[in-house]
C-alpha positions, 0 to 999 in steps of 0.5 A: 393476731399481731396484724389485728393488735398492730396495724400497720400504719396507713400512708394516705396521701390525700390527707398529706395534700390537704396538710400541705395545702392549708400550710401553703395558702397560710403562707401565702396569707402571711406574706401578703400580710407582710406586704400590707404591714409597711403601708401600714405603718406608713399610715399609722394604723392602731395596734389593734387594727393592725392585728385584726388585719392579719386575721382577716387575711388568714382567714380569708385564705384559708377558710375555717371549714376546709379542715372540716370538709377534708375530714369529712371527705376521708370519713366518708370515703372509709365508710365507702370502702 
């Protein structure tokens, strides 16, 4: 019965992987952003400009729907199981 009320919890590696995935890409897209920020600011670029550049590049390397496809992976390999 304390089985059923407390399960134990599950180490799923595949989900620890997809974290550790998106974390490196959004690094990767910080540091090519820094990269970018000096010729920048060599070239005067607005605020505003400048700030939607960093966007572009996080969204660029880490797609908005990878999150969601992951999910969804692991909802239908449970509902497999």
């Amino acid at each position: 019965m304390r089985d059923i009320l407390y399960p134990a919890d599950i180490n799923n590696k595949f989900e620890k992987d997809c974290k550790k995935f998106v974390f490196g890409m959004g690094m990767v897209a910080i540091l090519g952003y820094l990269g970018c920020l000096r010729q920048m600011r060599l070239l005067e670029y607005e605020p505003m400009a400048v700030f939607a550049n960093l966007l572009n590049c996080l969204v660029v390397a880490v797609p908005p729907g990878l999150p969601c496809a992951a999910s969804c992976g692991i909802i239908f390999a449970l509902a497999r199981l």
